[in-house]
Structure formats: C-alpha cells, structure tokens
C-alpha positions as a LaTeX table, in Angstrom:
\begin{tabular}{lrrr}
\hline
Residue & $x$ (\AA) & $y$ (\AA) & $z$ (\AA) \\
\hline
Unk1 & 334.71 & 167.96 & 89.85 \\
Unk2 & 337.60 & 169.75 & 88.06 \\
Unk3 & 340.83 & 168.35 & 88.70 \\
Unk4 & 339.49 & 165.01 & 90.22 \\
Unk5 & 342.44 & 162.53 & 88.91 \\
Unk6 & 339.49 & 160.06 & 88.40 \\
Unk7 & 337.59 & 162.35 & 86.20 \\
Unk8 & 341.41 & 162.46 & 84.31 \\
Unk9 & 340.40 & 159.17 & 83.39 \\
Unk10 & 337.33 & 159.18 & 81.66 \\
Unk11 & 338.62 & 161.84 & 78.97 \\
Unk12 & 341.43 & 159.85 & 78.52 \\
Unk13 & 339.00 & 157.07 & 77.72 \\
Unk14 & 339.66 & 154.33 & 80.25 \\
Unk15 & 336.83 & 154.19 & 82.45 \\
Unk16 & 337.09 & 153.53 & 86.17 \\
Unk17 & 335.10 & 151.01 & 87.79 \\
Unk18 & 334.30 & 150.34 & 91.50 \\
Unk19 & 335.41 & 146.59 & 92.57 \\
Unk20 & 333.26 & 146.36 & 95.69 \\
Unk21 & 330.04 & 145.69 & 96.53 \\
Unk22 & 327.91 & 146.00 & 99.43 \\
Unk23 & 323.92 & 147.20 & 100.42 \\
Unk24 & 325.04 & 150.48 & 102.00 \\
Unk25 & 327.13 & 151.87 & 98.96 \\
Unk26 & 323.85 & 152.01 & 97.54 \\
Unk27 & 321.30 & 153.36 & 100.38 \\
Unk28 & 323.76 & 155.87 & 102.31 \\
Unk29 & 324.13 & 157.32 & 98.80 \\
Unk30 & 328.15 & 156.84 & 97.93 \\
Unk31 & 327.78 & 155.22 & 94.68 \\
Unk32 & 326.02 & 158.26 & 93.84 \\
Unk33 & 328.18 & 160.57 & 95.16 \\
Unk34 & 331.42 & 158.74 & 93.30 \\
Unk35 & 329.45 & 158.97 & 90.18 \\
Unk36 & 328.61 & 162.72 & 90.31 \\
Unk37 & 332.08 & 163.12 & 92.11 \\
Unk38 & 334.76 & 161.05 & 90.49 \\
Unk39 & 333.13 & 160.04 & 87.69 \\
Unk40 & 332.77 & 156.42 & 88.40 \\
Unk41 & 331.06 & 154.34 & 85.13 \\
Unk42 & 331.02 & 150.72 & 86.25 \\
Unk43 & 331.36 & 148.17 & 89.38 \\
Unk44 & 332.48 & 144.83 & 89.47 \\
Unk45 & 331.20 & 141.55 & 92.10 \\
Unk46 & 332.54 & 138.82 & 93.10 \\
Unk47 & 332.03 & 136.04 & 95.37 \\
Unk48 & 334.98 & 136.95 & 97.28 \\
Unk49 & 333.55 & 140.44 & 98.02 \\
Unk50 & 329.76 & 139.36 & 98.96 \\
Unk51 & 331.25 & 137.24 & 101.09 \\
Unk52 & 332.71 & 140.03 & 103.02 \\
Unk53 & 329.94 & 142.24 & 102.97 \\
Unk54 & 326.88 & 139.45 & 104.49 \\
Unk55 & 329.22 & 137.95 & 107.08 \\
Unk56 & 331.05 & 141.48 & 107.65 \\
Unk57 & 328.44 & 143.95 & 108.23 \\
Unk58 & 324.62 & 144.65 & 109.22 \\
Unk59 & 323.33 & 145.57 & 105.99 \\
Unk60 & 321.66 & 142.22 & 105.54 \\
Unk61 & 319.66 & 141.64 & 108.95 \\
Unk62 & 316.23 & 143.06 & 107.82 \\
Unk63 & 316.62 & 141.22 & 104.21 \\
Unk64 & 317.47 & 138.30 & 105.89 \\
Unk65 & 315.04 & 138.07 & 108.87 \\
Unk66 & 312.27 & 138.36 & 106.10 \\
Unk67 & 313.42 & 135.45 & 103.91 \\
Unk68 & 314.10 & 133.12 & 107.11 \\
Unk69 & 310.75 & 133.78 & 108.32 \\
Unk70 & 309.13 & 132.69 & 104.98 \\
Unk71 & 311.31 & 129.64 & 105.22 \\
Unk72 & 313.38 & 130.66 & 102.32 \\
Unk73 & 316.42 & 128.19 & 101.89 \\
Unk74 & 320.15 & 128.81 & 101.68 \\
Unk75 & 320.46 & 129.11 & 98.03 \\
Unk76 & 317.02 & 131.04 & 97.87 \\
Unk77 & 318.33 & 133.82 & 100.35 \\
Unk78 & 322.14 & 133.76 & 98.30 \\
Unk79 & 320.02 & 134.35 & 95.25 \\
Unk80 & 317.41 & 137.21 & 96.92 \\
Unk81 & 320.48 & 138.87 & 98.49 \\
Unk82 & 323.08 & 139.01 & 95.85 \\
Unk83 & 320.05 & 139.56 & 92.75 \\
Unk84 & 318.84 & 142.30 & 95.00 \\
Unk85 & 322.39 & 144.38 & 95.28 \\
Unk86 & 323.30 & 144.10 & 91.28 \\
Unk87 & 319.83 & 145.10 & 90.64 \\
Unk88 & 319.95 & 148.31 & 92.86 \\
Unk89 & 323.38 & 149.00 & 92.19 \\
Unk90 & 322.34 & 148.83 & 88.28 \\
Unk91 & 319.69 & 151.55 & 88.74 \\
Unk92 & 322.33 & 153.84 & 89.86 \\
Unk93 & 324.39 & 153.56 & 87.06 \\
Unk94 & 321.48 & 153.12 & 84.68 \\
Unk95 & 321.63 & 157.45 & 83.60 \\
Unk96 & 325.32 & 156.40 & 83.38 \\
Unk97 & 324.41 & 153.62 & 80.49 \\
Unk98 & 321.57 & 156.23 & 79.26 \\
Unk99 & 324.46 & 159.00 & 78.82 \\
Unk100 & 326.78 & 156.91 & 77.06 \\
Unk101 & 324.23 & 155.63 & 74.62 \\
Unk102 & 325.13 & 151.95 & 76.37 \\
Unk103 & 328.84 & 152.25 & 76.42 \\
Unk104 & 328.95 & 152.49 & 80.20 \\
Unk105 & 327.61 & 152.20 & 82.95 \\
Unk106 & 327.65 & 148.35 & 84.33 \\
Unk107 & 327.71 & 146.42 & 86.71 \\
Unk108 & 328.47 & 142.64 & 86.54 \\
Unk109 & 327.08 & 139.33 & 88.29 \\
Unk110 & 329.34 & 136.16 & 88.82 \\
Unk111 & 327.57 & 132.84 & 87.68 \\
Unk112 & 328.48 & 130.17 & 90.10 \\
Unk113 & 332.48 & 129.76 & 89.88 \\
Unk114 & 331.14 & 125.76 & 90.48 \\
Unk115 & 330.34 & 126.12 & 87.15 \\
Unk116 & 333.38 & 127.15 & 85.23 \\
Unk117 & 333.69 & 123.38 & 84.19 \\
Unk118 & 330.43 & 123.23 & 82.89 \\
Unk119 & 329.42 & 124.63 & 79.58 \\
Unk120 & 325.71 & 123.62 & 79.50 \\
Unk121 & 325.26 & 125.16 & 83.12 \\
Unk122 & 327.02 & 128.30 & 82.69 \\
Unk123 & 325.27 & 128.98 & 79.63 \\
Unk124 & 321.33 & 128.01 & 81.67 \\
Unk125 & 322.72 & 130.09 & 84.92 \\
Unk126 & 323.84 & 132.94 & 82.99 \\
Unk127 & 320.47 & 133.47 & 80.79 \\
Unk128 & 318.29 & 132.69 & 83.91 \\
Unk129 & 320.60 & 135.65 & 86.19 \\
Unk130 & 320.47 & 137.82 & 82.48 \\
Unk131 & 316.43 & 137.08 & 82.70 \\
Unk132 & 316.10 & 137.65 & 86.43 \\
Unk133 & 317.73 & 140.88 & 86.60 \\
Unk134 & 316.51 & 142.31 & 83.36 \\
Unk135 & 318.43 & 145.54 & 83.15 \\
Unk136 & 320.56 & 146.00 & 79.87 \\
Unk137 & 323.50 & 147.35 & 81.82 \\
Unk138 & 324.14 & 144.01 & 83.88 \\
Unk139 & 327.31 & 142.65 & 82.62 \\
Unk140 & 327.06 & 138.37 & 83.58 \\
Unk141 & 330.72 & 137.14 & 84.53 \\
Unk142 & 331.92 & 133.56 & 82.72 \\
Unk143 & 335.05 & 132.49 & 83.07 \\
Unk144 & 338.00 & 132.06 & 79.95 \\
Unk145 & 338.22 & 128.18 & 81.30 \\
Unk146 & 337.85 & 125.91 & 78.00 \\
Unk147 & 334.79 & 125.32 & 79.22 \\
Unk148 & 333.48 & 128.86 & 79.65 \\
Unk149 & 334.40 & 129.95 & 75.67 \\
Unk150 & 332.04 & 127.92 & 73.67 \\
Unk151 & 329.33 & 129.54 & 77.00 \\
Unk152 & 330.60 & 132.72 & 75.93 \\
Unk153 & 330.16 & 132.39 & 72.42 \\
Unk154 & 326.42 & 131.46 & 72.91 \\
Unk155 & 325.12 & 133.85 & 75.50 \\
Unk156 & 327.09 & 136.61 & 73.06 \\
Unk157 & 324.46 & 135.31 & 70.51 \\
Unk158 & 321.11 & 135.42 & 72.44 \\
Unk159 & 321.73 & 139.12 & 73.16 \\
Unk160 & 323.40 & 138.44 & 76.89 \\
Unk161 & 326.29 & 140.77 & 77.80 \\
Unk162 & 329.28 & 139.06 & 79.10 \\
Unk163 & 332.01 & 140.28 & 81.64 \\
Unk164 & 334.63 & 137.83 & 80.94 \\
Unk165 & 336.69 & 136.79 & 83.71 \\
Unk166 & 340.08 & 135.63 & 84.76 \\
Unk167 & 341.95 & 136.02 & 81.60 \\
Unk168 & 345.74 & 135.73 & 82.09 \\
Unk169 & 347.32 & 135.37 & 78.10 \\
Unk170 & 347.07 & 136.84 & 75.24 \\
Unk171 & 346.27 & 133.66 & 73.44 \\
Unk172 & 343.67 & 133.13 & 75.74 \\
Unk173 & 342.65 & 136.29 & 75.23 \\
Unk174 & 342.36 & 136.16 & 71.36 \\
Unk175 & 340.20 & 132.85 & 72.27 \\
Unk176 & 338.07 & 135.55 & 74.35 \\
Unk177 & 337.80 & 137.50 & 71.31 \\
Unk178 & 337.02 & 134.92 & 68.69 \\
Unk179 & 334.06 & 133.92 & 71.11 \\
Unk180 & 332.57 & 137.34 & 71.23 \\
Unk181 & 332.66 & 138.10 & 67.37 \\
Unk182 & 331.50 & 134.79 & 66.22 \\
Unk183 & 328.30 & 135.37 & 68.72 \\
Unk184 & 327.99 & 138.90 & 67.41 \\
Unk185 & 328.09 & 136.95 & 63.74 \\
Unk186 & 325.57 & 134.68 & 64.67 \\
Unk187 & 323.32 & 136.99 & 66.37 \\
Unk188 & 323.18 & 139.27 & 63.55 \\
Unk189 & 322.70 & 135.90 & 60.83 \\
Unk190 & 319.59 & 135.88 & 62.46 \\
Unk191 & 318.71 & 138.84 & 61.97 \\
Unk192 & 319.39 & 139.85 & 65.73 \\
Unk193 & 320.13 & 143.52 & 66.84 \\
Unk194 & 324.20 & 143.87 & 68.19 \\
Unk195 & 324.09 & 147.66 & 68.90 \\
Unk196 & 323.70 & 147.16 & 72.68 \\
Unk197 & 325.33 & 143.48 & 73.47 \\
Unk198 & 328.11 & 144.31 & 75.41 \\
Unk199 & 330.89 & 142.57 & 76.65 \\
Unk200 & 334.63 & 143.31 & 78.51 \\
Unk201 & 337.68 & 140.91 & 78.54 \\
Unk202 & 339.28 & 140.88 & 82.48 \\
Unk203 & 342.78 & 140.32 & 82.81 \\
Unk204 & 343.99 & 139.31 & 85.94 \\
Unk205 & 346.82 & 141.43 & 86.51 \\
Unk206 & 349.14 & 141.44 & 89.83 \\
Unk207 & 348.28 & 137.77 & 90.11 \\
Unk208 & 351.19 & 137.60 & 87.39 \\
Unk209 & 353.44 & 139.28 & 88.86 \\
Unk210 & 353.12 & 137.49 & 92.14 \\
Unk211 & 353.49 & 134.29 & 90.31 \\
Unk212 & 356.41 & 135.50 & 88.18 \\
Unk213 & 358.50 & 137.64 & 90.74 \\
Unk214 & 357.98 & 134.29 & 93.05 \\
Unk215 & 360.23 & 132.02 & 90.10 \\
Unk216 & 362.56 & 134.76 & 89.96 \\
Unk217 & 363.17 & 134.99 & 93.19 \\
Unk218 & 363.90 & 131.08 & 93.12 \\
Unk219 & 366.53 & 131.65 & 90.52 \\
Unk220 & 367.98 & 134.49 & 92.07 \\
Unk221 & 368.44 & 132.12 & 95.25 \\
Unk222 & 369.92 & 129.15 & 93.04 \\
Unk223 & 372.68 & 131.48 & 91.28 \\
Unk224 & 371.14 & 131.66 & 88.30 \\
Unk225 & 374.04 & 132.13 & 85.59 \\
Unk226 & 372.10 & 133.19 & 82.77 \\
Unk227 & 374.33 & 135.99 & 81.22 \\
Unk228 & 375.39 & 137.02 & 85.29 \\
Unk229 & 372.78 & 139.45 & 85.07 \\
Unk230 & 370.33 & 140.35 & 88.18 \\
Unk231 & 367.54 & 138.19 & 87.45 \\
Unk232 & 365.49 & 140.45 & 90.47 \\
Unk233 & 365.33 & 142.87 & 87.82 \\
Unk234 & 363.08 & 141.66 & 85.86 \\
Unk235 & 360.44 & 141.16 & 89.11 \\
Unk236 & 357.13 & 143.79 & 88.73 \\
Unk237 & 357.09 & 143.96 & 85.41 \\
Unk238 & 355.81 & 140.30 & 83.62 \\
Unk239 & 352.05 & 141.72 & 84.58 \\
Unk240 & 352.07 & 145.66 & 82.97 \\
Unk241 & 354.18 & 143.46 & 79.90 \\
Unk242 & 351.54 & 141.09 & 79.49 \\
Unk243 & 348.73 & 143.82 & 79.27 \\
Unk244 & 350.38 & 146.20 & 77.00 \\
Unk245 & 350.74 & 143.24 & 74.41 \\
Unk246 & 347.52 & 142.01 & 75.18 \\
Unk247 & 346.37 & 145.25 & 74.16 \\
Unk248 & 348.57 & 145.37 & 70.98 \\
Unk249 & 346.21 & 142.14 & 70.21 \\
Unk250 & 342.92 & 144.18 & 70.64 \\
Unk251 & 344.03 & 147.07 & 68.23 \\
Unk252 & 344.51 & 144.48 & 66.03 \\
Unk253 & 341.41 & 142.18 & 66.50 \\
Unk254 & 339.01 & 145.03 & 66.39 \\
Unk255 & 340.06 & 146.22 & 62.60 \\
Unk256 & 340.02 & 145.38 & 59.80 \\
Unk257 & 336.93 & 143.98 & 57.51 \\
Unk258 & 335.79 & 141.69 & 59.70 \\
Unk259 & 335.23 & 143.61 & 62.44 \\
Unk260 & 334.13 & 146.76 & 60.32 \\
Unk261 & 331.26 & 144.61 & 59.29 \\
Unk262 & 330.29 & 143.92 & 62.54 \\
Unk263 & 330.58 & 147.82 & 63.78 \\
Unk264 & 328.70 & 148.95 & 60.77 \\
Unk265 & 325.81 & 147.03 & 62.29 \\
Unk266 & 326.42 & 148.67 & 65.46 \\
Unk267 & 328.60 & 146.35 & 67.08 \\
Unk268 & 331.16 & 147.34 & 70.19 \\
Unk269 & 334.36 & 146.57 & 71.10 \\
Unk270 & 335.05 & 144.52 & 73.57 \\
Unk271 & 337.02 & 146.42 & 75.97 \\
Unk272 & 339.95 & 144.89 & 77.48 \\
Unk273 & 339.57 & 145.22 & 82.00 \\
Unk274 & 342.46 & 145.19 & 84.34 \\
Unk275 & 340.94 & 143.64 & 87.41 \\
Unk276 & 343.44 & 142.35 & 90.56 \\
Unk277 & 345.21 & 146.26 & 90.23 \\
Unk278 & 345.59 & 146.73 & 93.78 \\
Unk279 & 349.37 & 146.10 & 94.47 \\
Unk280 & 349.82 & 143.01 & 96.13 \\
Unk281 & 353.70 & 143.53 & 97.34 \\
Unk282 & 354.21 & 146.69 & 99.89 \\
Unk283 & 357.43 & 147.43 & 98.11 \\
Unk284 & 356.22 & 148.24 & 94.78 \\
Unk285 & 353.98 & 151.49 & 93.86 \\
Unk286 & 350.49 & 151.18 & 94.99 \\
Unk287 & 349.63 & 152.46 & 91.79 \\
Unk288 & 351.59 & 149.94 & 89.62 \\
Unk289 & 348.88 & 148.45 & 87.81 \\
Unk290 & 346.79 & 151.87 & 87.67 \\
Unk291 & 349.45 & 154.42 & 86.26 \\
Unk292 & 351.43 & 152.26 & 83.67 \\
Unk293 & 347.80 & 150.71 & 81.92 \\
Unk294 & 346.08 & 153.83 & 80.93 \\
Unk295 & 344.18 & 153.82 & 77.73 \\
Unk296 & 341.55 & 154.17 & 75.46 \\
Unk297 & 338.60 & 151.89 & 75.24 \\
Unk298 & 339.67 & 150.13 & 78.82 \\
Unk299 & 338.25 & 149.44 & 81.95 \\
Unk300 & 339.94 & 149.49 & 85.31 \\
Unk301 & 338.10 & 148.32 & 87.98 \\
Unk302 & 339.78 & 149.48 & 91.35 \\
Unk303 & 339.14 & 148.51 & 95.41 \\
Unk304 & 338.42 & 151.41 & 97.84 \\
Unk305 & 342.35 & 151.61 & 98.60 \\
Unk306 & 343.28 & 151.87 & 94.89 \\
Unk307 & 340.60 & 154.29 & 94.16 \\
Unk308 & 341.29 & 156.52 & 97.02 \\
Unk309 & 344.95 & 156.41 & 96.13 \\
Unk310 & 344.33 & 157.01 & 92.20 \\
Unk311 & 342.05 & 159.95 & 93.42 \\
Unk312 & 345.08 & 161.11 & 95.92 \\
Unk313 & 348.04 & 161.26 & 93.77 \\
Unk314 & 347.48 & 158.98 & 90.17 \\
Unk315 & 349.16 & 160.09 & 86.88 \\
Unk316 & 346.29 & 160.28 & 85.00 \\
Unk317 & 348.17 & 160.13 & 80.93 \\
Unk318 & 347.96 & 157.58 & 78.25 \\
Unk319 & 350.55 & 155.21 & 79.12 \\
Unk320 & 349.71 & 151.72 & 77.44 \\
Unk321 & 351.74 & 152.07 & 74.33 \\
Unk322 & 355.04 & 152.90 & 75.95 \\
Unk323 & 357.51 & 150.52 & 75.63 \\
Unk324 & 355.75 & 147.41 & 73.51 \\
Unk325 & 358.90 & 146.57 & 71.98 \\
Unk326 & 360.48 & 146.14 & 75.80 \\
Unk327 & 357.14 & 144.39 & 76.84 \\
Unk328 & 358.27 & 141.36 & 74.39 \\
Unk329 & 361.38 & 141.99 & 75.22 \\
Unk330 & 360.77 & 140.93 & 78.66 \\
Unk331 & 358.95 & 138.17 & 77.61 \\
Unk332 & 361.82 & 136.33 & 75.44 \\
Unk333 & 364.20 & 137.10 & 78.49 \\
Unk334 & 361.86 & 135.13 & 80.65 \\
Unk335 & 361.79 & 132.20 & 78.29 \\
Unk336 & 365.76 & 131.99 & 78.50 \\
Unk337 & 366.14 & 131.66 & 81.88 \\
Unk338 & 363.23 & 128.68 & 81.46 \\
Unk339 & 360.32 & 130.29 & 82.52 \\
Unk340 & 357.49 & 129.31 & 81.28 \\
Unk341 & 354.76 & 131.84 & 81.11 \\
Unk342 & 351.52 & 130.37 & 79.57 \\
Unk343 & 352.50 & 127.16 & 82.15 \\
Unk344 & 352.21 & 130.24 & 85.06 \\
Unk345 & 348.81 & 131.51 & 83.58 \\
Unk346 & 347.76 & 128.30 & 83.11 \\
Unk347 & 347.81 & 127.60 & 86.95 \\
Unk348 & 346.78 & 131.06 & 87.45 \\
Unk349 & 343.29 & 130.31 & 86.22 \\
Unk350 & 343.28 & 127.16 & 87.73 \\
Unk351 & 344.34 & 128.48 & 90.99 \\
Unk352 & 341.76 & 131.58 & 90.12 \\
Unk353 & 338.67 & 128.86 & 89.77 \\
Unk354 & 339.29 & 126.85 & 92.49 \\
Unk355 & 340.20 & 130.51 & 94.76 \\
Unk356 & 336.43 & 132.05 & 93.66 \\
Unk357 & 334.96 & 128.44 & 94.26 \\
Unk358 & 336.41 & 128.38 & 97.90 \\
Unk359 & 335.08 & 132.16 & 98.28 \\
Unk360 & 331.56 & 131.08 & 96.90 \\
Unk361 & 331.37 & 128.29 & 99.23 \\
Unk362 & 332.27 & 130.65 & 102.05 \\
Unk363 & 329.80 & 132.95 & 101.03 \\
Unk364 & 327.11 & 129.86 & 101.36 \\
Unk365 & 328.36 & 129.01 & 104.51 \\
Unk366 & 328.18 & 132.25 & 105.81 \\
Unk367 & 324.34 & 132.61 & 104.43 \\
Unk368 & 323.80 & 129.76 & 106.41 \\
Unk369 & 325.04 & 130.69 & 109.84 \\
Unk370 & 323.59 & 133.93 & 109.56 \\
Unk371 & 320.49 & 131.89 & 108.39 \\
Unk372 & 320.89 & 130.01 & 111.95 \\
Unk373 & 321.52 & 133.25 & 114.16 \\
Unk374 & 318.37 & 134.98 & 112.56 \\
Unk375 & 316.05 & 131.77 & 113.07 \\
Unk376 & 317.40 & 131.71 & 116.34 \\
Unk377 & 316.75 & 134.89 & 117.43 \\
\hline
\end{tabular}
C-alpha cells in the first residue's frame, strides 16, 4: 500500500513484527491482511500474551472441549494450544520466509521461562518445540540468563534458530553474539549447512528507562548536587542510548574476517530486536522507542497500540546512528551521579525471568480453570 508508514519500514530495512498472538488473528484473516497491507514480516509470543488470549477470549472453546474430552492433561492442552497457534501463524508468514530467501518471515515460541536456570532443559525443550513444530521459519525464544548462553550456543549448532530474549547490555549482548558465531563455527566444522539458521538478539527496551528514570527521580528528590544540574533531564533517554551503542557493537561484531568466513558459507547476521517499544510513561511520545531506533538489519516487534500508532503518524527515516557520541555521553553522566547501569540490567533480567515465570504460571492456571468449566459443562 503506497504510503503505508509501515511499508516505510521495510525499505529502510528494519522489519516490523507483530507482538501479539491469538487464534483469531489467524482465522478472521488479519495477519494476512497486515502482511499484504502493512507489510508485516514477523510476530513475536510470549507467555504473557497467551495468557491473555485463552483466559480473555472464545477462540479456544472448541480446541479445548476436544482435548478435555480425550482426557488430555493441563500441560498436554498448554502444549496442543500454544504448538497449534505458532504453527498456523507460521504458515502465514511462510511466502514471507519464501520471498526473502529465509531472511524473514518468523514467528517465535517461548521455551518454559521455568527453565531459564537450566541449561540441559532449555537446550531438550527447545529441540523437542524446534522438532514438534517443524517449520524453518519458527524462531525458539532462550533467554541471555548465564544459563541460557552455553543453550544458545548449542541449539545454534544443531541447526535450531534462536530468538534470544531479554537482553538488557551490551556486554551481555556481545555474550549473545559470541554464542551464535561459535554455534555457526561448530555447525559448519561438521560439515553442517548455516545458510538458513537464523537467529535475532531482543533487547528489552522501555524496561530501562522505567528502571533508570525511577533512580533519577530519587536523586532529583534528595537534592542531588552533582554539578546543580537537572538530573530529570537525563530521564527517557538511558533506553534509545543503550540501543544505539548496542548497535555500534553489532556493526562491529558482524565484520571483519571472522565473520566474513562465516557469511561466505552463507551465514546471517544476527539481527539486533527492540521488543518492550510500547511507551510505558503517558508523558513521553508513544513512539519513543519506534521513531529514534530505525535501522538496517533490525527488528521491531510492536503491540496493536504501537503498530496502529506507527501506521498513524511514525517517522519512518534511519535514525539509529544519530547521536552515538551523546549515547555514551549519557552513559558516563549516569555513572557520576552513582548509577549503576549493568547493576539496573542486571535486575532487569532477573525481574524479566521471574515476571514471564509468574505469566507462564498464570497461563497454566488459567488452562486449568478453563479445563474445569469445559469438563463441567
């Protein structure tokens, strides 16, 4: 559609992605129509969101009346339901994934955030969901806990493609990186074809902020006398910093001979993601995280609101190499008035694991009582 802001996007080679997830987007047809229409190339899951959709709407009575009356258990109908939507959402974007010779097109399962402490079963859920599913453009999500890495590394190597979730530094994020070309190296030491394992790096993105703008706010209150400036001025803008030199890092990881080795054999980039871009305080642009992070070889993946608002009245130009220099900048100001920012992202994926686990949970919870009202019926 000409002029679509969305479309704006995609030729200035960030593709948008669809964070949401429910039955009808698929059967009434709107996935469709957002991928003729807006040129939509991916969409992201998450506990959080299927939670929503089986407690939330009616999309899931039929499904679920047939598994309760062949006595399917809780996990078994979690399993059926969820498998189900990635699977028919990844047949929609499948032409997507054909066009783009594999670039695009995905759509990404969570493994069980129980397991983001657990290497061995991350790695064992992750290749049984990859198996299961068995569509090449079904990105598996694995946290960037300590744990998750060396899971990352490995499913990288059997051929899985990996969505990698709740990144929040850059050094975490070079971590990220390391993982994915040393399983591209070992896959291809054995002889292994790389040309279509794909993989995206998620950074977690107004979660900073919030976290940030929240200590600033705590020195503005205290009198903070750190060169009598405004502290409050430096509040919205520790997240858009963060991912501008976090993409600095990925121009840099992906050149040079190392990688050229590895994309002479057909390897990809990993792309960085901005995930958590809806604007989380009412008083800054609702477009924040979606106008100021716009470049090549990324991913945004955006909720309804964001994407209708993008759509509305977005700025669809390049904008993530403006201002680098003021991006560190910002960070070395932080650091004198005693913040400490990998400290805040460290509790930020702490606080991220333990906010998916709750949502999983919920999600099991709510299988279950809709498990009870079916049975019951």
């Amino acid at each position: 559609m000409a002029g679509n802001r969305l479309v704006e996007l995609g030729k200035l080679g960030q593709s948008p992605w669809y964070d949401q997830m429910t039955r009808s987007l698929v059967t009434q047809g709107t996935l469709q129509k957002m991928i003729e229409e807006d040129g939509l190339r991916g969409l992201t899951s998450n506990p959080t969101i299927f939670e929503k959709a089986i407690s939330g709407s009616k999309d899931y009575e039929d499904a679920l009346r047939d598994l309760v009356s062949k006595g399917a258990g809780v996990d078994e109908i979690y399993d059926a339901l969820v498998v189900t939507d990635i699977a028919s959402a990844a047949d929609v974007f499948r032409p997507v994934y054909d066009r783009t010779q594999g670039e695009d097109g995905f759509v990404s399962i969570e493994v069980s955030p129980l397991l983001a402490r657990d290497t061995a079963g991350t790695i064992q859920e992750a290749k049984r969901l990859h198996a299961k599913l068995a569509r090449p453009n079904v990105l598996v999500k694995v946290p960037a806990t300590p744990e998750g890495l060396p899971a990352i590394e490995e499913l990288i190597s059997e051929g899985v493609s990996v969505n990698i979730t709740l990144i929040f530094s850059v050094p975490v994020y070079a971590q990220v990186v390391e993982a994915y070309l040393k399983g591209l190296e070992r896959r291809m030491a054995k002889g292994g074809a790389i040309d279509r394992v794909a993989s995206v790096a998620s950074f977690f993105v107004s979660r900073i902020d919030t976290a940030v703008d929240k200590k600033l706010q705590e020195l503005a209150k205290s009198g903070h006398p750190s060169n009598n400036s405004d502290v409050t001025k430096l509040m919205a803008k520790a997240a858009i910093a963060n991912a501008k030199l976090a993409y600095e890092k990925f121009l840099q990881l992906f050149s040079g001979p190392r990688w050229e080795k590895l994309a002479a054999a057909g390897a990809r980039v990993q792309r960085p993601l901005w995930a958590s871009t809806s604007t989380k305080n009412p008083k800054y642009s609702d477009l924040l995280y979606v106008d100021t992070l716009i470049g090549p070889h990324t991913v945004n993946t955006m909720p309804p609101a964001t994407v209708d608002a993008f759509r509305d009245h977005g700025t669809p130009r390049v904008t993530i190499l403006d201002d680098v220099q003021g991006a560190q900048a910002l960070f070395d100001e932080l650091k004198k008035l005693g913040i400490d920012f990998l400290a805040v992202t460290r509790e930020l994926t702490d606080a991220g694991v333990k906010s998916f686990s709750d949502s999983y949970n919920d999600l099991i919870a709510a299988i279950e009582r809709r498990r009870e009202e079916v049975a019951h019926v």
